[in-house]
C-alpha atoms as one frame of an Amber mdcrd trajectory, in Angstrom:
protein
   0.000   0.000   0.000   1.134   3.346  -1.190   1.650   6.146   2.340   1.917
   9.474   1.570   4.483  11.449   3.294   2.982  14.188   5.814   3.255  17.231
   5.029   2.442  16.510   1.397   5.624  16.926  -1.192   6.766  16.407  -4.642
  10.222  14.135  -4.216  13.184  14.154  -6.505  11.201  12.413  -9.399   8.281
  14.983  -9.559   6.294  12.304  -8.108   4.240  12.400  -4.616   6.392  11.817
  -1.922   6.149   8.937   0.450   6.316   7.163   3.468   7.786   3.962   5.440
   5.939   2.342   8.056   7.214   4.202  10.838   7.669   7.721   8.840   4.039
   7.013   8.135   2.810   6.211  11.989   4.411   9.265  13.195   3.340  11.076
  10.694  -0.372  10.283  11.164   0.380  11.181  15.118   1.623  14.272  14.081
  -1.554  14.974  12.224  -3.653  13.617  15.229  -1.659  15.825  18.093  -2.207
  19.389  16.030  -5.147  18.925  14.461  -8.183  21.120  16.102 -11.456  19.358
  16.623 -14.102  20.414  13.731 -11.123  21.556  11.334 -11.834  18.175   9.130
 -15.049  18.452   7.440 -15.911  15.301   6.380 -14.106  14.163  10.247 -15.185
  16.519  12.621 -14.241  14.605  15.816 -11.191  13.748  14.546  -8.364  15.751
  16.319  -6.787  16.078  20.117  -7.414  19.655  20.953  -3.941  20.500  22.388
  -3.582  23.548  20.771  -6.494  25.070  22.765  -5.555  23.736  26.338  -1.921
  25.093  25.800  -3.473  28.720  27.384  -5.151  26.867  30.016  -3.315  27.974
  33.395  -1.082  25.281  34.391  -1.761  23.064  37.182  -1.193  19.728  38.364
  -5.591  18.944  37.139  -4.659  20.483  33.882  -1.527  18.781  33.267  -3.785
  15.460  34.093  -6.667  16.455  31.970  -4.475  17.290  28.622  -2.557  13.950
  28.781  -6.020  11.718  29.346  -7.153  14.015  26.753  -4.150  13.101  24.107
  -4.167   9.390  25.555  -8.109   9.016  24.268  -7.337  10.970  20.767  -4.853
   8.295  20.523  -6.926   5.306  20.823  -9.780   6.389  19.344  -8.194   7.328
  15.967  -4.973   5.359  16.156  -5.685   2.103  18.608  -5.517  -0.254  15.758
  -2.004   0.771  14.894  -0.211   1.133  18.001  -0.704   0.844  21.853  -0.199
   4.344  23.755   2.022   4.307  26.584   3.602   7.113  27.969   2.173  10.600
  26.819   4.048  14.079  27.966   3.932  18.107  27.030   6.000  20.441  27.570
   5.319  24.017  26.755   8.718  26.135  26.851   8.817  29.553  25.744   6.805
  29.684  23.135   7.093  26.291  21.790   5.220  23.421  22.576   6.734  19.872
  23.023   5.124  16.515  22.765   6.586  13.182  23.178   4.781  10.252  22.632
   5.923   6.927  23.766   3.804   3.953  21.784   4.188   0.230  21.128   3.337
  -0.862  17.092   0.559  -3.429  16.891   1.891  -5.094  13.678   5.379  -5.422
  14.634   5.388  -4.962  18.279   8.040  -2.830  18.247   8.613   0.121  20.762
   9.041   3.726  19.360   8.696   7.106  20.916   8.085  10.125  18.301   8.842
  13.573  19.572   7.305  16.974  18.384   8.252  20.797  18.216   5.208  23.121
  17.410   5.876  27.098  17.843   2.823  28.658  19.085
């Protein structure tokens, strides 16, 4: 099965650029982690809502809340592709950071993907 790479490209042979396996699971994590809730139109559900609870004050309940949050966006959308384990944020400065430990399903290999976003 063809993956295309995320954020779409053209590759060296003017032809849409792909994806591995794991590019492609991290990739579609990516997409899942900044993706807003009701920005998908044909998936309006589909999405994690970080990007709003980032200005939430930060407490120890909020802290909890955004990583069940991001744990449930996880297996809802991506449960039959990998097992979630470990989920943490960061925001420093102005720059949010997201790491993302997970098992794959198919291969049941270990992987952790890590994420930058400026705000």
């Amino acid at each position: 099965m063809v993956q295309f790479g995320f954020p779409f490209s053209i590759d060296g042979r003017g032809r849409t650029a792909g994806a591995d396996d794991l590019e492609h699971v991290e990739q579609l994590i990516e997409q899942l982690l900044f993706t807003a809730p009701g920005e998908r139109v044909n998936r309006p559900t589909f999405g994690s809502g970080l990007r709003q609870m980032v200005f939430s004050p930060l407490s120890g309940e909020t802290a909890a809340a955004l990583k069940f949050m991001l744990q449930g966006a996880l297996q809802q959308w991506l449960g039959d592709v990998i097992q979630v384990g470990q989920v943490t944020v960061e925001a420093v400065d102005a720059t949010l950071h997201v790491t993302v430990e997970y098992m794959l399903r198919q291969s049941q290999q270990n992987q952790v993907a890590r994420f930058a976003r400026e705000l």
